[in-house]
C-alpha positions as CSV (number, residue, x, y, z in Angstrom):
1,X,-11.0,-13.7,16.0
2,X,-12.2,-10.2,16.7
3,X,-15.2,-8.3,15.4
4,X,-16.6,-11.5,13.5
5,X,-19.3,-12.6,13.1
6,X,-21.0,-15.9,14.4
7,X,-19.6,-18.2,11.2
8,X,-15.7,-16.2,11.0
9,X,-16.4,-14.8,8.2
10,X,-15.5,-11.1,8.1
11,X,-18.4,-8.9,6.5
12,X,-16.7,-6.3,4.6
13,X,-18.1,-2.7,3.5
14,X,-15.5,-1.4,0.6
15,X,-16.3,2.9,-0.3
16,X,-15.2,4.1,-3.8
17,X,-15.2,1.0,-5.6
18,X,-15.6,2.2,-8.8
19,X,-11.6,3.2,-9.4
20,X,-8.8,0.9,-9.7
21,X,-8.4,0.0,-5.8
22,X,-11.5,-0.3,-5.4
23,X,-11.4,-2.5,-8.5
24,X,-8.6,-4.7,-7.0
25,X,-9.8,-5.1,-3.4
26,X,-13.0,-6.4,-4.8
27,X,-11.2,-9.0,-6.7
28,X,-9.3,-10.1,-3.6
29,X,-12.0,-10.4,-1.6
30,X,-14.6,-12.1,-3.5
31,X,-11.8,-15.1,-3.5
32,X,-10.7,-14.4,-0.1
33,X,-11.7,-17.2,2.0
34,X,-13.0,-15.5,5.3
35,X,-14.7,-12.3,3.8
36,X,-17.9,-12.1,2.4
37,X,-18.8,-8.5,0.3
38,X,-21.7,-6.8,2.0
39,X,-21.4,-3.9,-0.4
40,X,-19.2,-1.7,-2.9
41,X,-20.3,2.0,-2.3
42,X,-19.9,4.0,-5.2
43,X,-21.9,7.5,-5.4
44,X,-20.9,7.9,-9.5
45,X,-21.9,4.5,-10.5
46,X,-24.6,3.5,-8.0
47,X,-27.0,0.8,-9.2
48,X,-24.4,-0.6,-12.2
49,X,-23.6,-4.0,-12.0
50,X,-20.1,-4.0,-10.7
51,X,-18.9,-6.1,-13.6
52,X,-19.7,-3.4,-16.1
53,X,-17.1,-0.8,-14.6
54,X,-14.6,-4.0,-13.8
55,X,-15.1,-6.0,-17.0
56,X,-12.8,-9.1,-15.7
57,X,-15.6,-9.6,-12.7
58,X,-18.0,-10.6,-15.2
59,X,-19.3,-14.4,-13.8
60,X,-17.4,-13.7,-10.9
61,X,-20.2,-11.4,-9.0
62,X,-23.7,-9.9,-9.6
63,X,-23.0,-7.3,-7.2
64,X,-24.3,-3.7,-7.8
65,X,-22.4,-0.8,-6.9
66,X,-24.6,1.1,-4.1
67,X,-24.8,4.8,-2.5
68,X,-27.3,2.9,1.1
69,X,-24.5,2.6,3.4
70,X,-25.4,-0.1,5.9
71,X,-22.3,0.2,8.5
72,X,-24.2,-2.1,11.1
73,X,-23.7,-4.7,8.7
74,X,-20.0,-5.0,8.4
75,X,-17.1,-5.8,10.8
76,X,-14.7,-3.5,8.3
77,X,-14.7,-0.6,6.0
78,X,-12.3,0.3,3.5
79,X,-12.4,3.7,2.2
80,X,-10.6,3.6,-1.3
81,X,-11.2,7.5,-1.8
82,X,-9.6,10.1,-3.3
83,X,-7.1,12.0,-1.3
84,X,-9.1,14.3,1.2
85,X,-12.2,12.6,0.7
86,X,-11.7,10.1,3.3
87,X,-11.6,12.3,5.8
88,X,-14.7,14.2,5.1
89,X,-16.4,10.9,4.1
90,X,-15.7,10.2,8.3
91,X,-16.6,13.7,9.3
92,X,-20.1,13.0,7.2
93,X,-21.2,9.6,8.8
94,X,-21.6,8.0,12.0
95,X,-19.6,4.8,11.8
96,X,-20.5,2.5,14.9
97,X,-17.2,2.0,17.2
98,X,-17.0,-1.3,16.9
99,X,-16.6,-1.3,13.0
100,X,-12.5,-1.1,12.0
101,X,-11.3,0.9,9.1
102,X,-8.7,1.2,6.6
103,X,-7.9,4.2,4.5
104,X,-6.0,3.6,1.2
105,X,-6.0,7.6,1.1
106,X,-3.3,9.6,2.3
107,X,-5.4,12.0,4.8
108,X,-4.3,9.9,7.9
109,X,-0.7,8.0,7.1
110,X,1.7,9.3,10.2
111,X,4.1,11.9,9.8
112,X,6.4,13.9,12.2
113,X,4.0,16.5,12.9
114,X,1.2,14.4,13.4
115,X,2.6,10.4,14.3
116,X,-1.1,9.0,15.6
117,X,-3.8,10.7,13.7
118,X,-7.6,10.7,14.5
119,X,-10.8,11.6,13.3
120,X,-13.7,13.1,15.0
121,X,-11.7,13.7,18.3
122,X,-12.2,9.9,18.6
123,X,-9.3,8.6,21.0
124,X,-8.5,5.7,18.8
125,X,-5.5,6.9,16.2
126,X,-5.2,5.6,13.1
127,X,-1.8,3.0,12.9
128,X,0.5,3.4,9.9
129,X,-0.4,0.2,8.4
130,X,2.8,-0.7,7.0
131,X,3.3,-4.4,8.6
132,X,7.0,-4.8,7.8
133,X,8.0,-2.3,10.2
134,X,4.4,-2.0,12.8
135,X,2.7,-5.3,12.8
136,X,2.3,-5.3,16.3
137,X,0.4,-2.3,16.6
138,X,-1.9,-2.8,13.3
139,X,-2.7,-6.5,15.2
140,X,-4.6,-4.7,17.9
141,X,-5.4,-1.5,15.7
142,X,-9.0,-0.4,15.1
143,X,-7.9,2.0,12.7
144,X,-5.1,1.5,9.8
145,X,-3.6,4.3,7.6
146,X,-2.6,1.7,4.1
147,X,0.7,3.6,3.4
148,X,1.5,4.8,-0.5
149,X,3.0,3.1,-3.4
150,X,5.8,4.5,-3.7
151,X,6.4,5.1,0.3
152,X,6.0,1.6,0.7
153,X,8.2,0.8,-2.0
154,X,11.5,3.4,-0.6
155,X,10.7,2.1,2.6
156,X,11.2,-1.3,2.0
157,X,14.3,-1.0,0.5
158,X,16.0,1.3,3.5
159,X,14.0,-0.7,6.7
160,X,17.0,-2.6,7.0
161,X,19.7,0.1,6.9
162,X,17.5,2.9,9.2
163,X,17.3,0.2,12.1
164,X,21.0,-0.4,11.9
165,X,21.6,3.5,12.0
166,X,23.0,3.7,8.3
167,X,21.1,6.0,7.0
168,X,21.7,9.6,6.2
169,X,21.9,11.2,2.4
170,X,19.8,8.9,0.5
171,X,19.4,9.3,-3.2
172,X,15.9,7.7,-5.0
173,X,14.6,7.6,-8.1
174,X,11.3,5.7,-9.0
175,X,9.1,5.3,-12.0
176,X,5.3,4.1,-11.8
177,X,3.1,3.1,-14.4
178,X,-0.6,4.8,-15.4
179,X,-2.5,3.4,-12.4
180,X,-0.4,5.0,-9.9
181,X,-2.5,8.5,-11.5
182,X,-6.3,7.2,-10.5
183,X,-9.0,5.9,-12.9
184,X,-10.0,9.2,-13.7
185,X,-8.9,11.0,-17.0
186,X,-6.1,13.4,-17.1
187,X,-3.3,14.5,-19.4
188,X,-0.7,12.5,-18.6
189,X,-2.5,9.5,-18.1
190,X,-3.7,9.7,-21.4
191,X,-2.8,6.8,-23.7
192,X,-1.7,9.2,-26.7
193,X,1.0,11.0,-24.1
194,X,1.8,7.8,-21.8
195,X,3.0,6.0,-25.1
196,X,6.8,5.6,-25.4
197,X,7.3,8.7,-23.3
198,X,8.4,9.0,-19.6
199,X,8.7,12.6,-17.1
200,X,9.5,13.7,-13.8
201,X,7.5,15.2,-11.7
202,X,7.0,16.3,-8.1
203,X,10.6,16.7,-8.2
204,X,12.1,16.7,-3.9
205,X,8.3,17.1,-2.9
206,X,5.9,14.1,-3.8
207,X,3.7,14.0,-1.0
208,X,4.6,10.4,0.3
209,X,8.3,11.7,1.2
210,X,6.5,13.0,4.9
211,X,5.6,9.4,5.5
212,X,8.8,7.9,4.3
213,X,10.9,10.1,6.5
214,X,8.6,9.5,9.7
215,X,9.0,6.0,9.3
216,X,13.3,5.8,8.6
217,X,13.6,8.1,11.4
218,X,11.4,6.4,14.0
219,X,13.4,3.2,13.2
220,X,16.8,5.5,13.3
221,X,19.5,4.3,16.1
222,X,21.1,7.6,14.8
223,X,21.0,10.6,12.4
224,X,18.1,11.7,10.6
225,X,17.2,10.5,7.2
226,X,17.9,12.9,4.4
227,X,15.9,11.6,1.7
228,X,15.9,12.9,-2.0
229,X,13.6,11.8,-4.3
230,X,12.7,11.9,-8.1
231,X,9.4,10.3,-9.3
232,X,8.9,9.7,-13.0
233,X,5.6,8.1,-14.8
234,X,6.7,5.2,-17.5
235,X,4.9,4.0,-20.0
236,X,3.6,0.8,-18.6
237,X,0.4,0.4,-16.8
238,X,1.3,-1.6,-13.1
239,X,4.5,-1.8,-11.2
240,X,7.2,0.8,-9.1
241,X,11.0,0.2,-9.6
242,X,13.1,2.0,-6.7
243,X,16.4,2.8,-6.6
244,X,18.0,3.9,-3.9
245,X,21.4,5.2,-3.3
246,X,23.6,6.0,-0.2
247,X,27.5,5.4,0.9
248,X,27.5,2.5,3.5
249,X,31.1,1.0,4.7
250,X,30.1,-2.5,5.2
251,X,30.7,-5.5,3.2
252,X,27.9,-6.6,0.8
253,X,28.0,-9.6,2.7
254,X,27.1,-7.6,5.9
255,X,24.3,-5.7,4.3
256,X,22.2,-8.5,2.7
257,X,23.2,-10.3,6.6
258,X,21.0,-7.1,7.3
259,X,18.2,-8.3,5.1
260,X,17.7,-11.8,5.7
261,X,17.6,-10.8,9.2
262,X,15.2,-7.7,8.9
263,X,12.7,-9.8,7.0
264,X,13.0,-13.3,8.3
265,X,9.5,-13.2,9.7
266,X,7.8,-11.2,7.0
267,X,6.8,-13.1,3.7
268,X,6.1,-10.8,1.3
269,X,9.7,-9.3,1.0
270,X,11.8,-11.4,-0.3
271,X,15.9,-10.3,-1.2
272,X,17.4,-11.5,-4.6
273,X,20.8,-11.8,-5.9
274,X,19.7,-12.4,-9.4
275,X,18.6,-8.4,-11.4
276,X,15.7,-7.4,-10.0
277,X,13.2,-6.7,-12.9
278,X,9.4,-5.5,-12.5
279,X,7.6,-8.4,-14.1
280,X,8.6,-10.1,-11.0
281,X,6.4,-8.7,-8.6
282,X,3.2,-7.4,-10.8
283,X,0.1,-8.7,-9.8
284,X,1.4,-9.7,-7.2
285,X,2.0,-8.4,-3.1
286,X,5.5,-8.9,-2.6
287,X,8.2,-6.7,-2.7
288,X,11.5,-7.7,-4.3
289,X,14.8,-6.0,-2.9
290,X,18.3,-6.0,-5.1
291,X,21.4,-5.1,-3.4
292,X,24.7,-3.5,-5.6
293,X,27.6,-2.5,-4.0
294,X,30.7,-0.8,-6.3
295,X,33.2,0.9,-3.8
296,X,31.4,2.9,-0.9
297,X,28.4,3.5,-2.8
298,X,25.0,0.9,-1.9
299,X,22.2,0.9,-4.2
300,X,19.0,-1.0,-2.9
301,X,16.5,-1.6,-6.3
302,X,13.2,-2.2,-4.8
303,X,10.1,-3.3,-6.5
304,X,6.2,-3.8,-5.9
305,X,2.9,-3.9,-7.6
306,X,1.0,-0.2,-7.0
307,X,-2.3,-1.4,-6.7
308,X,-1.5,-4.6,-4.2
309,X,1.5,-4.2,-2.3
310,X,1.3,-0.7,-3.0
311,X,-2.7,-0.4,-2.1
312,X,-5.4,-2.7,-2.4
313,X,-3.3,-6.0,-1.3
314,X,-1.5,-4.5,1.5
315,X,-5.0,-3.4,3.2
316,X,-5.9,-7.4,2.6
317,X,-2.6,-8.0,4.7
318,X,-3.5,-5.6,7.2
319,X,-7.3,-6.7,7.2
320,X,-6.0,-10.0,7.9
321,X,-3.7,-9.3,10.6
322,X,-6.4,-6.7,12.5
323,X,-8.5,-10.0,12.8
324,X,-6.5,-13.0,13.7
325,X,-6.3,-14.1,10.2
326,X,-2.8,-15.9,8.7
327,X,-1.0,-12.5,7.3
328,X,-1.0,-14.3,3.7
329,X,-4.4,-15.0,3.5
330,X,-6.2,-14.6,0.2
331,X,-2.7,-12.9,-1.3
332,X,-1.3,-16.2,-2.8
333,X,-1.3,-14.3,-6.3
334,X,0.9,-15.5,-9.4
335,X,2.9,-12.7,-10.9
336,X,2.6,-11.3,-14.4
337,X,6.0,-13.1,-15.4
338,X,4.6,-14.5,-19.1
């Protein structure tokens, strides 16, 4: 296995671990069985037992939450930072060459303009760590870009349809719950205006279409994607619920042919015929995909947890495959069904 060390274990650095990421990829990897925590970096709650900021890790860990960054120490750092602070977070340390990354921000996910991004002039580009359509390359990547929630979630719906070349106007709506927003305090993630209320917003222009449309169109045997999409935030706290709507010719029978085949050999999307609903896939890193067919018109439901599949879990599964490991390793997770 690459970049161990002596025993296989693989020593893990996570930075930001104070939000909810952060949050969940401790959890996974305490439990995980080949990674061992060498330390949570956290600059606002440095020297706090990690438990008191994550209340369910109590007599799980003693850890404290640290601002000494010992890179030498660890085989991989994940850098669960705000948006734009990963990349200045890189441009402020020296981070040995053999240590791998993945970034759970957005400030090096491929788009058209910029498919293979780097950092530091270093020649080694960050891979767009979504394994359903580019495990290959994240096997032998040093550096992995963990795609968004609700990219991840759109994408996984359509992967099947952009290979075959049946993609062109596509019509999404998707609703998230608090988490999607961050830990930190706003407005609308407010309790007194989350309750029994729902919005729009970033209406055509959420910042994960770029990576979504890279991704259909790099898979495209012809036509490029034209992808509309409406976010709203519910009033729930975990989970994305996709819909996705297009005209397609073929047979529902042909389509969900499509599907099995698509993702035979990956085994955390899994195709139902039953209604899709979100309690299915919380706490959990699968994706679920529904297919409904009335006349021309396909819609493909699509659901995930935002903080695994979406985040913290999917960097497991990419950690995992970076190093040799089984892809489902330490992401055998029950969902929040009851």
């Amino acid at each position: 296995m690459s970049n161990m060390n002596d025993n296989n274990t693989i020593r893990v650095g996570i930075i930001g671990g104070a939000g909810y990421t952060g949050g969940e990829l401790t959890r996974l990897l305490i439990h995980h069985p080949n990674t061992t925590i060498q330390f949570v970096h956290s600059n606002s709650q440095a020297g706090r037992l990690i438990s008191h900021i994550h209340a369910d890790l109590a007599g799980e860990t003693e850890m404290i939450f640290t601002n000494d960054l010992s890179f030498h120490t660890v085989d991989v750092l994940f850098l669960c930072l705000a948006h734009g602070d990963a990349k200045k977070f890189l441009a402020q340390h020296d981070i040995p060459d053999n240590v791998k990354i993945i970034d759970l921000s957005n400030d090096h996910r491929a788009t058209e303009a910029n498919p293979y991004p780097s950092y530091n002039n270093n020649r080694r580009p960050f891979i767009y760590g979504l394994p359903e359509v580019n495990k290959e390359e994240i096997v032998s990547a040093t550096y992995v870009a963990n795609p968004g929630c609700f990219a991840t979630t759109i994408q996984l719906g359509l992967l099947p349809l952009a290979k075959a070349g049946l993609l062109r106007d596509v019509y999404t709506t998707g609703i998230t719950g608090s988490t999607g927003a961050g830990a930190g305090m706003s407005e609308t993630s407010h309790f007194s205006w989350r309750a029994n209320n729902i919005q729009a917003y970033k209406t055509l222009s959420h910042q994960h279409l770029h990576e979504v449309v890279f991704t259909l169109n790099k898979l495209k045997s012809r036509n490029n994607t034209n992808l509309n999409f409406i976010p709203w935030r519910g009033d729930f706290t975990r989970g994305i619920f996709v819909s996705s709507q297009l005209t397609c010719d073929l047979s529902l029978s042909s389509i969900e042919e499509l599907y099995e085949s698509y993702y035979a050999n990956h085994p955390f999307t899994t195709l139902v015929t039953n209604s899709l609903f979100l309690k299915q896939v919380v706490n959990t890193n699968k994706c679920m995909i529904q297919l409904e067919k009335v006349g021309h018109q396909l819609v493909v439901h699509s659901a995930i947890d935002n903080l695994l599949k979406g985040a913290s879990g999917q960097a497991v599964q990419n950690m995992n495959l970076m190093f040799g490991l089984e892809e489902t390793s330490g992401l055998q997770l029950k969902a929040n069904y009851f």
